[in-house]
N, C-alpha and C positions, 0 to 999 in steps of 0.2 A: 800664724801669719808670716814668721820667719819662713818657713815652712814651704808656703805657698809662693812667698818672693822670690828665693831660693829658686824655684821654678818657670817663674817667669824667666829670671833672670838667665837661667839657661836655654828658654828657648831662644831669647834676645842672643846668646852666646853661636848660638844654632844659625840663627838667621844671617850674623855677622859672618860668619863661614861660606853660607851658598847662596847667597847675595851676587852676580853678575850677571852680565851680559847674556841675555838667550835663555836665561832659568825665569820658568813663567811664577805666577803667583799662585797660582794652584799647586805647585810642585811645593813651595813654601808655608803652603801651608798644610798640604798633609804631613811634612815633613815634623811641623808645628805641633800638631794634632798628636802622632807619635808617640812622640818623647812627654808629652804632658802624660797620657795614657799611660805611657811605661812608669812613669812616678807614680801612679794610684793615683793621680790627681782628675778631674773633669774640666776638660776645657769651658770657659766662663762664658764666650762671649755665643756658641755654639746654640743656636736655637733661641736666643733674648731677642725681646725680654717675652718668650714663652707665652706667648696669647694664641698662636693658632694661624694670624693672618702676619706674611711679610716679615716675620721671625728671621735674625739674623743667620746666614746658612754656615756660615763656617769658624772657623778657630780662631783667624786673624782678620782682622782689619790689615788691610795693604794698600796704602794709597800711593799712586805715582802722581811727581810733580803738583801740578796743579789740586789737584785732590790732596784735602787736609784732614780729614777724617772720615772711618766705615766705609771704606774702599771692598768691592767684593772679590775676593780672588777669584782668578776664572782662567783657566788651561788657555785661551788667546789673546792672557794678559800678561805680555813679554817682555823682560825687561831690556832694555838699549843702554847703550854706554852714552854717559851724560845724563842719564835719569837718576832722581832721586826717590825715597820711597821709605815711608814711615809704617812702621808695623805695630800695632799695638794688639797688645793679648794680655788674656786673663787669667789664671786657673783657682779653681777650686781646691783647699785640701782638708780633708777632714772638717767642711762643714766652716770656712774660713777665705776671702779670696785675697790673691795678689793680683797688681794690675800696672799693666807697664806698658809704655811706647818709646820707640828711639825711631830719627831719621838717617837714612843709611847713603852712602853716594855708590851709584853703581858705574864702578870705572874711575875716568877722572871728569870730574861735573867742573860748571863754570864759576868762576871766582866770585859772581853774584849768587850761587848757589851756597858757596862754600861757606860764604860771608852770614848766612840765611844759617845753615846749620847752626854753627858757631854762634850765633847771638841768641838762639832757641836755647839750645844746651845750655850757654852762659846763664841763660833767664831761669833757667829752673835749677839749677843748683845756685843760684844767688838764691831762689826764692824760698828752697828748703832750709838754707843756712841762714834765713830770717824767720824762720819760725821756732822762736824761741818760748818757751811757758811765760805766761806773763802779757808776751805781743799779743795781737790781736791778727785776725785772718787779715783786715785792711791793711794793715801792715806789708804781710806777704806781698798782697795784690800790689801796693806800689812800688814795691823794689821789683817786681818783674816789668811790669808793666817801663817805668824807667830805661831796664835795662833794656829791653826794643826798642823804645823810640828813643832814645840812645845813638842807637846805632841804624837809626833811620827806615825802620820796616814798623811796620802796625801787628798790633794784639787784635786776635780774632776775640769778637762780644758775645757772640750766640754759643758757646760753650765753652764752661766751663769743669773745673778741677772739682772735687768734691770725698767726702765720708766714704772710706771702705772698710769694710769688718765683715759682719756675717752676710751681708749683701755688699753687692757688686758697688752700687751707687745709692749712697744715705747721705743724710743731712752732716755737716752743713756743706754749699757749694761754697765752692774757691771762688774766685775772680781773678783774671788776668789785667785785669785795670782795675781802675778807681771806679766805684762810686757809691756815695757817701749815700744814697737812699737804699744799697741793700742792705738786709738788717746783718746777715751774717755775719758782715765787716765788723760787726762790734765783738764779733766772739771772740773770748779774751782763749788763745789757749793753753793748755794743762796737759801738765805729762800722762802718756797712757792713751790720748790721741794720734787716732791713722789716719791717715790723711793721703788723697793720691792728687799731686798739683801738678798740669800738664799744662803748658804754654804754648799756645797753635800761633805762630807767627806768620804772617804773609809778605812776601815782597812788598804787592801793592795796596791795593786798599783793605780795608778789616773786614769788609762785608761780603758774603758766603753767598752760594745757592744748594738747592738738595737736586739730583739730578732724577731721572724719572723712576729706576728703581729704587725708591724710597730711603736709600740709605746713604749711600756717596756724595759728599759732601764735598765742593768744588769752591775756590775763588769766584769771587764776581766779573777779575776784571782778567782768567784767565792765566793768570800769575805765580808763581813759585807758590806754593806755602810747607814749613815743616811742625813738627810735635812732637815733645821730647816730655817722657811723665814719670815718674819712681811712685811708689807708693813710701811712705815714710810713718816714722811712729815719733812722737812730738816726745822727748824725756825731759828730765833736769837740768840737760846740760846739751849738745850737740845732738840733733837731731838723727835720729836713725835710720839709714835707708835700710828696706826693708828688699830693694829689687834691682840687687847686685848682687855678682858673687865676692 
């Protein structure tokens, strides 16, 4: 799983490089595709979840602005100075996956944009360094959750963080908020736990649409949103990120 983080982490290193103005999302993600391939690795999110109908088509999720998640890259989807744009990718290694998203600014974005990254990122590295052995997954979910409404933007409800190991997405899910009727929340955790906790914030309101090609995932109220996620391994003592170099 180091392994496979290791490689996310470098496509994220990748993306941070050709990230600007005029470079579409198709260009970003075969460039994505690539480098996963050149490691021995298989891109994760490529064909999911594998049924046959509306299967995910590419490497990365690429959502601009308003799109908060499973953005589809597409050669007439061009990036402008002042857009933002979160990428999240997978890979497989040896039968293992890593899984990661960062929000990137293309150019110089607006101070409410900036503001919007900044307290995503904030949220998910509070939320990693509150999972300690011992705490409970509810635990995480309130110090992130906190750390947005905080700073005066809402947690997206309808997707959540959850279990990565031999598959992509297993039990248990995360939660970016509170609430005391999922059972997960009681899960006490213990070292030897991976874990991928991604915090979807929105400017405005927390509630989402899917748009007609089944996958892209848009604000309601047509508003900012970012998503920032590591995968991490829970130990004894400080939490390990697993999707960084």
């Amino acid at each position: 799983m180091r392994k496979a983080g290791r490689i996310v982490a470098e496509v994220h290193e990748l993306m941070r490089r050709l990230i600007r103005p005029g470079v579409s999302t198709a260009e970003l993600d075969a460039a994505a595709e690539e480098l996963i391939r050149h490691r021995n690795a298989i891109p994760a999110f490529k064909g999911y979840p594998h049924t046959g109908h509306n299967d995910f088509p590419a490497t990365i999720c690429a959502s601009i602005n308003e799109e908060l998640v499973h953005g589809i890259p597409r050669p007439d989807r061009v990036l402008h100075e002042g857009d933002i744009i979160s990428i999240d990718v997978g890979a497989i290694y040896q039968g293992y996956y890593g899984d990661g998203a960062w929000t990137y600014p293309v150019g110089e974005i607006s101070e409410e944009a900036q503001r919007l990254l900044d307290a995503t990122e904030g949220a998910l590295f509070a939320g990693i360094e509150a999972a300690r052995a011992g705490r409970r997954l509810g635990d995480v979910s309130a110090v992130v959750q906190r750390h947005v409404e905080e700073r005066g933007f809402s947690v997206v409800r309808e997707y959540t963080g959850h279990g990565v190991g031999r598959e992509m997405h297993e039990p248990p899910q995360i939660l970016n908020y509170v609430n005391r009727r999922d059972p997960d929340s009681r899960i006490v955790l213990r070292p030897g736990m991976t874990l991928a906790l991604e915090p979807m914030v929105n400017a405005g309101t927390w509630r989402t649409k899917v748009l007609s090609d089944g996958w892209t995932v848009v604000t309601a109220d047509g508003r900012l949103s970012a998503h920032f996620e590591h995968t991490f391994a829970v130990t004894d003592g400080e939490p390990e990120i697993l999707t960084r170099l």
